[in-house]
N, C-alpha and C positions, 0 to 999 in steps of 0.2 A: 243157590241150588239151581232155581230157573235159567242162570247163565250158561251152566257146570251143562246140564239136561240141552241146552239149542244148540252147544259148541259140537257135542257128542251124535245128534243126529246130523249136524252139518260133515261130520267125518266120516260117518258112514253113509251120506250121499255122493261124497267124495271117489270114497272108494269104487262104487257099485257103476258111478261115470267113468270110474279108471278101467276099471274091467269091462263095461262095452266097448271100450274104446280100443283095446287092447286086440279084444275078441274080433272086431271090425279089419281092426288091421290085419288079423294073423291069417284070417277069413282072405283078404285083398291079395295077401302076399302068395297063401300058397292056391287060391284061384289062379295068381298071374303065373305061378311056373309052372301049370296043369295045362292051360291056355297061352302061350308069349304072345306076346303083343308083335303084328306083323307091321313092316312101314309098308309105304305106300309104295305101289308099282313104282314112281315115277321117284323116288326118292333114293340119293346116292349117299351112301358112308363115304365120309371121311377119311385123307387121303393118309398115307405118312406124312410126306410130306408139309402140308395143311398143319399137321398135327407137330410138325419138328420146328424148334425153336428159329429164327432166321439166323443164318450166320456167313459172314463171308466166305465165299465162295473160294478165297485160296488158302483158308484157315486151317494151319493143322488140328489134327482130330487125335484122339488120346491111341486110335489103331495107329496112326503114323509116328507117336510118340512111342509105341511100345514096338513098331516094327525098328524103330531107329538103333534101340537098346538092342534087338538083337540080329541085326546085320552090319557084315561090314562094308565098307565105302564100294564102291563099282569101280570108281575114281579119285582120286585128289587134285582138284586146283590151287596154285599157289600166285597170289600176287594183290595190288590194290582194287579198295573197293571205295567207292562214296555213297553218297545219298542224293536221291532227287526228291521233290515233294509239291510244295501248295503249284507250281504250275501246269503238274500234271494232274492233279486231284480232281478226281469223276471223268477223266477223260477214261474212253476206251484201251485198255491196256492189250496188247500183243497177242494174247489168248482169249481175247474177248470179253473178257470180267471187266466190271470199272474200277478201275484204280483209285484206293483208300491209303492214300498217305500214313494213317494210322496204324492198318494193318502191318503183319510181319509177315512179305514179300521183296521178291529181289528180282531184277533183269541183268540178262546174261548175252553175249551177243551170238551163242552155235551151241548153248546147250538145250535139248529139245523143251518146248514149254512143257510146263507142269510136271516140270522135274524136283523130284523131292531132296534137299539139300542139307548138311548144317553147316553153318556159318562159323568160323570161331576166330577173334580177333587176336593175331598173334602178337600183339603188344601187351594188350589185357589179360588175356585165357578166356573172354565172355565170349557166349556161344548161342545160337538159336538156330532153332529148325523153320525150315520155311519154304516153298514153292518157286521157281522159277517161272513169274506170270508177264513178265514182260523182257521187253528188250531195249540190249544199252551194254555200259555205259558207251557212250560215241566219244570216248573223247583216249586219245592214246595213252598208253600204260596201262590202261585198269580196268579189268576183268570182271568188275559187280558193280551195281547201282542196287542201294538199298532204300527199302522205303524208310520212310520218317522211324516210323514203329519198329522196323530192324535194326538201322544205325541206333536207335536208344538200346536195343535191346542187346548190339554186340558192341555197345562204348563205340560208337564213329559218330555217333550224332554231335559232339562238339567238336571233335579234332576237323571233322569234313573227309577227310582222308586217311586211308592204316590200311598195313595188310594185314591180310586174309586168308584164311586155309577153308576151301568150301570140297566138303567131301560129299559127291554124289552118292546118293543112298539108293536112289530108287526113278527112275524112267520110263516114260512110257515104251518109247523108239530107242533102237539103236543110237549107240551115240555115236559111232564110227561108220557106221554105211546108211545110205539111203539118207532120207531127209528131201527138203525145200530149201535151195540156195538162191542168196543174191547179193548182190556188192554196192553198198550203200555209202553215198558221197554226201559230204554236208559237213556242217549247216551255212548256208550261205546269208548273209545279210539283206542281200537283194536282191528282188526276184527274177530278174532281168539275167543274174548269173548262170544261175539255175538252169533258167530255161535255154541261155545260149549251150553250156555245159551236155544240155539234155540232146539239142538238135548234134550237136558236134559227137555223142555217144552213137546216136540213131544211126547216124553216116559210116559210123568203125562195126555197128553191131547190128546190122540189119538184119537178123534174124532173132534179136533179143528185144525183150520190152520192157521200153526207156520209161518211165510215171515221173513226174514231177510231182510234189505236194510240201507241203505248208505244217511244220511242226510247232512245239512251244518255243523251240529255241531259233527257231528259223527255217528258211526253205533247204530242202533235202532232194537228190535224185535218185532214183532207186531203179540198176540193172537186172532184169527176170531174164537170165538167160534162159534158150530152149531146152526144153527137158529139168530145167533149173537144178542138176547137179552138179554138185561140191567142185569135181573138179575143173568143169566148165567155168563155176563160179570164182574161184582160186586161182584158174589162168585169165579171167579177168582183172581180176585183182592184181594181178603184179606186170601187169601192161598198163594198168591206169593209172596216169600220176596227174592229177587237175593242178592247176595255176593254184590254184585257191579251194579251200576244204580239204579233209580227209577222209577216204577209204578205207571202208570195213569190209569184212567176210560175213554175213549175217545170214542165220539160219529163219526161215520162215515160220517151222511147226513147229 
C-alpha cells in the first residue's frame, strides 16, 4: 500500500512539472511573436545562392528539361561526334567553367557557347540534353567532342566514335549573324612550327592578331581577325593551307 501511495504522489508531481513547463513555453512562444527578435544592425541573411545546393555550372536543370519537351529544334546538325576527357579535366573550358569530364557537356567549333542542345546517337536512338561549354572537336570530319559523362550517356563512350543528330533547342546569340570569329591552326608537335607558322601569318595579316599558345594536345595558332567577323574569318580560312596542321572556323562566344 505504502508503494501503491509514493508511486501516486510521484504522478502527480510529474504532472504539475508538466504543466509549468508547458505554461513557460506557451508564455515564451507567444511573448516572442508579440515582440520578434531583431538581428543585429551589422548581421546579413543568407543568400539563395548560399542556401542552393552546389551544382555544375553547365548542368541541365529540370526548367531546361521541361523547355526541351516543349519546343522544337532552332536547328538540326548531322554528323560525328567523339569524346575528350582525363587531359582536359579541371582545365578552363571555352566558356569559362572547368571542365568535369563527368559532367554531361559537349564542345562544338561555331555554335554559340552555352547553347542548349540534345544529342541523340543515330546508331543507338540514346539521347541527352546538354550545354555546349566548350570548343572542339579539332580534328576533321566531326562536328561534337563529348565529355566522358555524355559519350556514356548517348552510347559513344566505347565505340569512341558515331554519328550524331544534335538539335539546337535554345541560344543565347544568333546563330547566323553576328558573333566572334577566328581560324584556328594546329596542333603542332613543335613549338618551333608554330611559332614560325605564326611570324609567316603576321607578314600575310598585319592587321590581324596572330597568339601562339600551348594546348593538351599540342601547340596551336590562333588568327583574331579585325573586327573578328565570320566573314573575314571564312576568307581567311580558305586562303590558308599550312604545310602541316589543320584549319578550322571557330567561333569565340
Amino acid at each position: 500500500m505504502n508503494r501503491h501511495g509514493t508511486s501516486s504522489h510521484r504522478v502527480v508531481h510529474l504532472w504539475r512539472y508538466a504543466a509549468g513547463f508547458l505554461t513557460a513555453a506557451m508564455i515564451s512562444v507567444l511573448s516572442g511573436c508579440a515582440h520578434p527578435h531583431k538581428a543585429p544592425a551589422n548581421a546579413t541573411a543568407p543568400s539563395a545562392v548560399e542556401n542552393r545546393p552546389e551544382q555544375f555550372a553547365g548542368a541541365v536543370s529540370e526548367a531546361d528539361e521541361r523547355y526541351a519537351r516543349h519546343h522544337d529544334p532552332i536547328e538540326t546538325l548531322h554528323g560525328m561526334a567523339s569524346w575528350y576527357g582525363p587531359q582536359y579535366n579541371h582545365r578552363r573550358a571555352a566558356n569559362g567553367q572547368v571542365y568535369d569530364q563527368n559532367a554531361v557537356t559537349a564542345a562544338n567549333r561555331t555554335l554559340p557557347l552555352n547553347t542548349l542542345v540534345r544529342v541523340t546517337n543515330e546508331n543507338t536512338g540514346q539521347s541527352a540534353l546538354m550545354y555546349i561549354t566548350d570548343r572542339g572537336p579539332f580534328v576533321p570530319g566531326r562536328i561534337l567532342d563529348l565529355s566522358r559523362g555524355a559519350a556514356k550517356a548517348t552510347g559513344v563512350y566505347r565505340v569512341g566514335v558515331a554519328p550524331v543528330r544534335v538539335d539546337v533547342l535554345r541560344a543565347p546569340e544568333s546563330l547566323t549573324e553576328g558573333g566572334k570569329w577566328c581560324v584556328q591552326i594546329g596542333a603542332f608537335a613543335h613549338t618551333g612550327k608554330a611559332l614560325r607558322l605564326k611570324r609567316e601569318l603576321e607578314h600575310r595579316y598585319p592587321d590581324a592578331q596572330v597568339i601562339d599558345f600551348a594546348g593538351p594536345t599540342g601547340h596551336w595558332v590562333r588568327i583574331r581577325p579585325a573586327g573578328e567577323g565570320r566573314a573575314t574569318a571564312d576568307s581567311i580560312l580558305r586562303h590558308t593551307h599550312p604545310a602541316e596542321g589543320n584549319a578550322y572556323l571557330v567561333r569565340l562566344n
